[in-house]
C-alpha positions as a LaTeX table, in Angstrom:
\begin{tabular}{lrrr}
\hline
Residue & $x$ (\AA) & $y$ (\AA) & $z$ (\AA) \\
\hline
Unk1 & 67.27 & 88.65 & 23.54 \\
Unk2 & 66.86 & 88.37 & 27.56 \\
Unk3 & 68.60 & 92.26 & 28.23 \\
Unk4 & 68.17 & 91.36 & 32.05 \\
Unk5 & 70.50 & 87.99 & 31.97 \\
Unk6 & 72.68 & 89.61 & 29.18 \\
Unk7 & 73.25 & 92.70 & 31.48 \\
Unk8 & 74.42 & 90.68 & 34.45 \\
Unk9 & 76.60 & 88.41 & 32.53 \\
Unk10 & 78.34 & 91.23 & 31.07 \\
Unk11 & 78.51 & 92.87 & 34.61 \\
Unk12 & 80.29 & 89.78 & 35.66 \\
Unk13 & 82.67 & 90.12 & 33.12 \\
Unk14 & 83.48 & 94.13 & 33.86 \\
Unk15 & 83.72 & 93.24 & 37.19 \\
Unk16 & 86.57 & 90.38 & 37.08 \\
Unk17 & 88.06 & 92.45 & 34.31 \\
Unk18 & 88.31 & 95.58 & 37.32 \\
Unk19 & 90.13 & 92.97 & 39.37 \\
Unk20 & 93.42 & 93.35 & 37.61 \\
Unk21 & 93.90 & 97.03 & 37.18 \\
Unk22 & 92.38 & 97.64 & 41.13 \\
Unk23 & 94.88 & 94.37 & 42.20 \\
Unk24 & 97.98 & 95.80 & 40.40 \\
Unk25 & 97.28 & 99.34 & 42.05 \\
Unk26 & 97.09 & 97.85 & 45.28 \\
Unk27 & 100.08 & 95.16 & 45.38 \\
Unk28 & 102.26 & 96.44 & 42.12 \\
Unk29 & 101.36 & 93.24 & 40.57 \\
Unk30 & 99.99 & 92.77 & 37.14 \\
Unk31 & 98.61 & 89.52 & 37.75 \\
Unk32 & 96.12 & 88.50 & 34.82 \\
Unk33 & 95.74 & 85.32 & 36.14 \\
Unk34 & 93.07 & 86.94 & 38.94 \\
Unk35 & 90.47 & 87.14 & 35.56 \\
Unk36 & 89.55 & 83.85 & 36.27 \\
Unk37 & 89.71 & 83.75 & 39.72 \\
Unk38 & 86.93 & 84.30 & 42.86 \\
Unk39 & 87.73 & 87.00 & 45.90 \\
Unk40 & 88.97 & 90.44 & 45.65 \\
Unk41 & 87.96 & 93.91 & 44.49 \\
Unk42 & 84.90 & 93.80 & 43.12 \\
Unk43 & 82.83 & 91.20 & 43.77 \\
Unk44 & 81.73 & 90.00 & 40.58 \\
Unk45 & 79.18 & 87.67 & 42.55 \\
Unk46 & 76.94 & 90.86 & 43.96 \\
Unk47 & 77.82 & 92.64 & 40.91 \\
Unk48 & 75.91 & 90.69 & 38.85 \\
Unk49 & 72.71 & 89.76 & 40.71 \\
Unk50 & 72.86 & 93.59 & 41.85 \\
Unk51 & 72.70 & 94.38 & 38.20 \\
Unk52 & 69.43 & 91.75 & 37.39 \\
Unk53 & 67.75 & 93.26 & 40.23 \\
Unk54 & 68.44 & 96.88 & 39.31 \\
Unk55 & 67.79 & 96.22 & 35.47 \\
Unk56 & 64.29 & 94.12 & 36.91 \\
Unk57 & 63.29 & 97.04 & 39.43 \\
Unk58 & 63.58 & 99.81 & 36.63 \\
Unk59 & 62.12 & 97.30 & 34.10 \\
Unk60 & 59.29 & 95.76 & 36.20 \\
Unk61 & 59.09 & 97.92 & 38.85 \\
Unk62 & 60.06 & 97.12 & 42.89 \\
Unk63 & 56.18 & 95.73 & 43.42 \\
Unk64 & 57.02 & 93.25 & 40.86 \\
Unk65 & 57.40 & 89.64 & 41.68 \\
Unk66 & 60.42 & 89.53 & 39.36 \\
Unk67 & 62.11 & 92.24 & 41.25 \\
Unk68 & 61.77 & 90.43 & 44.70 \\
Unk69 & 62.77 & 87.39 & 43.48 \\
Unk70 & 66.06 & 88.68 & 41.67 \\
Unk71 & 66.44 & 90.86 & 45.03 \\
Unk72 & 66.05 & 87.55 & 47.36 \\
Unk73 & 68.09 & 85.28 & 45.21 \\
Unk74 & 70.83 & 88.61 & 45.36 \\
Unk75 & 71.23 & 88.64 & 48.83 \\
Unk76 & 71.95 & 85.31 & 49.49 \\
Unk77 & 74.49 & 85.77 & 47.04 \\
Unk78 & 76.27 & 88.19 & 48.73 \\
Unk79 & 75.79 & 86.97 & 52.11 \\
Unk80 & 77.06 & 83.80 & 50.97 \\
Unk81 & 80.09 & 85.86 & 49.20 \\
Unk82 & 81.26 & 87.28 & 52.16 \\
Unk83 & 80.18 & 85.01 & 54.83 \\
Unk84 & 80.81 & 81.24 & 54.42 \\
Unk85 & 83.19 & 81.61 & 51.13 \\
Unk86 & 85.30 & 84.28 & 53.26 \\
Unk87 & 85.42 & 81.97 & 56.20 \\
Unk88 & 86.20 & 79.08 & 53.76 \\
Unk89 & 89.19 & 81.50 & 52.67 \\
Unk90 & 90.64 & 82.24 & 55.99 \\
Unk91 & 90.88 & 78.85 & 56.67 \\
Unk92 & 92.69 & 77.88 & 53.47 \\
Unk93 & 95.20 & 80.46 & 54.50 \\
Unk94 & 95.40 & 78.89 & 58.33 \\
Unk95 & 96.05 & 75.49 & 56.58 \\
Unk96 & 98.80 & 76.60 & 54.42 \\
Unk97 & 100.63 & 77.97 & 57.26 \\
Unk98 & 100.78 & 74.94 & 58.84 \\
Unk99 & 102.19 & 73.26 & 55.67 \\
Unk100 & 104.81 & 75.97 & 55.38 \\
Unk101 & 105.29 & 75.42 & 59.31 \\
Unk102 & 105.79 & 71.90 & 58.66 \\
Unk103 & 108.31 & 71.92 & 55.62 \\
Unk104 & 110.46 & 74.03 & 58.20 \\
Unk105 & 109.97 & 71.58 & 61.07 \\
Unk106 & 110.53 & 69.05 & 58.50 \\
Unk107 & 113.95 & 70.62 & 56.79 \\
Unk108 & 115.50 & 70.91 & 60.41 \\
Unk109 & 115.61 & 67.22 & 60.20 \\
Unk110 & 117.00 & 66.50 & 56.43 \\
Unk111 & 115.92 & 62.55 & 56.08 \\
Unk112 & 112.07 & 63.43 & 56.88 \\
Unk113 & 110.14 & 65.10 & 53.92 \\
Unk114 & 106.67 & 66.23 & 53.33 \\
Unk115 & 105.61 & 65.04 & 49.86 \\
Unk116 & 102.26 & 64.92 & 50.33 \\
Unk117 & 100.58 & 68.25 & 49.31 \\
Unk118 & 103.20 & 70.33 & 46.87 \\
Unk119 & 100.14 & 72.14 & 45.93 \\
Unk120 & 99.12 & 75.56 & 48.22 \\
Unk121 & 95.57 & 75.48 & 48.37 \\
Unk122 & 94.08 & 79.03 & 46.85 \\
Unk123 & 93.34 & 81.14 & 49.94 \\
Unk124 & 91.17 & 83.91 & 47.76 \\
Unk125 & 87.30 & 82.61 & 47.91 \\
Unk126 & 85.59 & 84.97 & 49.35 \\
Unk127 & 84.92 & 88.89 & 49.82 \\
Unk128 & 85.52 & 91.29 & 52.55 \\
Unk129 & 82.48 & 93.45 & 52.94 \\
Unk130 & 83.60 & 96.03 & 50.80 \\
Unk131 & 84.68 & 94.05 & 48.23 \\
Unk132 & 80.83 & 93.29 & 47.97 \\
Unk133 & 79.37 & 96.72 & 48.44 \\
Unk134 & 81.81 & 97.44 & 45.36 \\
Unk135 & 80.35 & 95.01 & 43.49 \\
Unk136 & 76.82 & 95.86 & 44.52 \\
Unk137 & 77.49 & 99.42 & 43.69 \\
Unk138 & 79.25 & 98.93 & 40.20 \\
Unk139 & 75.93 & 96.43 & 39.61 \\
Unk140 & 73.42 & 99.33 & 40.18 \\
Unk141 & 75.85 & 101.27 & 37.83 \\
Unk142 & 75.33 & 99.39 & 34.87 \\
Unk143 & 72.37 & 97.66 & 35.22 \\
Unk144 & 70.88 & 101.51 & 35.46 \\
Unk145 & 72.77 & 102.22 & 32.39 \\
Unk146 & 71.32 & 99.20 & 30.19 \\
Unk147 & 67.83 & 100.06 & 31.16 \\
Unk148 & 68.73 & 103.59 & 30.30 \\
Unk149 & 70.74 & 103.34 & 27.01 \\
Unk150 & 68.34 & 101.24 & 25.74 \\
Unk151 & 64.97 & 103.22 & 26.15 \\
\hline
\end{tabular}
């Protein structure tokens, strides 16, 4: 059994689970579709490599090539998380403004329609930074408590 992977899967999965309880507190919403779904509160992205790391550093030790590796690959995760998925995000959300821009443009005059996309494009990629410090925090959480539980 690989505790390490199995710790950060399963940190994965307590962190999308989060989403829904943290999403309906914020907005009022119960909204179990966000399980599935990447963005918002926590980031299950740094959650889980911070988890592998944490497990790897306590397991290992921070000297270890295992631990720098996991830390490396981690960062880059959450840079990525924040930085070009976010980005990707906000400009899903500037392009469906312009399509709801144009179906009003377009209703004004009744014989022209906009058939095209009747699809909105999902605006939630990415992470704000807290989102991933979250994430990072609730993967130092329990990929202490694996290592720890299981000594």
């Amino acid at each position: 059994m690989n505790r390490p992977m199995i710790t950060a899967l399963a940190t994965i999965g307590i962190a999308q689970t989060l989403k829904i309880p943290i999403n309906k507190a914020k907005t009022g919403e119960w909204d179990p579709s966000i399980l599935v779904e990447t963005g918002g509160m926590p980031s299950s992205h740094s959650a889980g490599v911070t988890a592998l790391a944490t497990y790897i550093a306590l397991d290992r030790g921070i000297p270890s090539v295992d631990f720098a590796l996991s830390t490396v690959f981690g960062l880059i995760v959450m840079y990525d998380a924040q930085g070009i998925r976010r980005q990707t995000g906000e400009l899903t959300l500037k392009v469906n403004e312009m399509d709801k821009e144009l179906e009003h443009l377009t209703g004004i005059h009744k014989k022209i329609t906009n058939r095209e996309r009747s699809v909105k494009l999902r605006e939630r990629l990415g992470h704000m930074p807290e989102e991933v410090v979250g994430g990072a925090l609730l993967g130092m959480l329990t990929g202490s408590l694996s290592y720890f539980i299981l000594r």
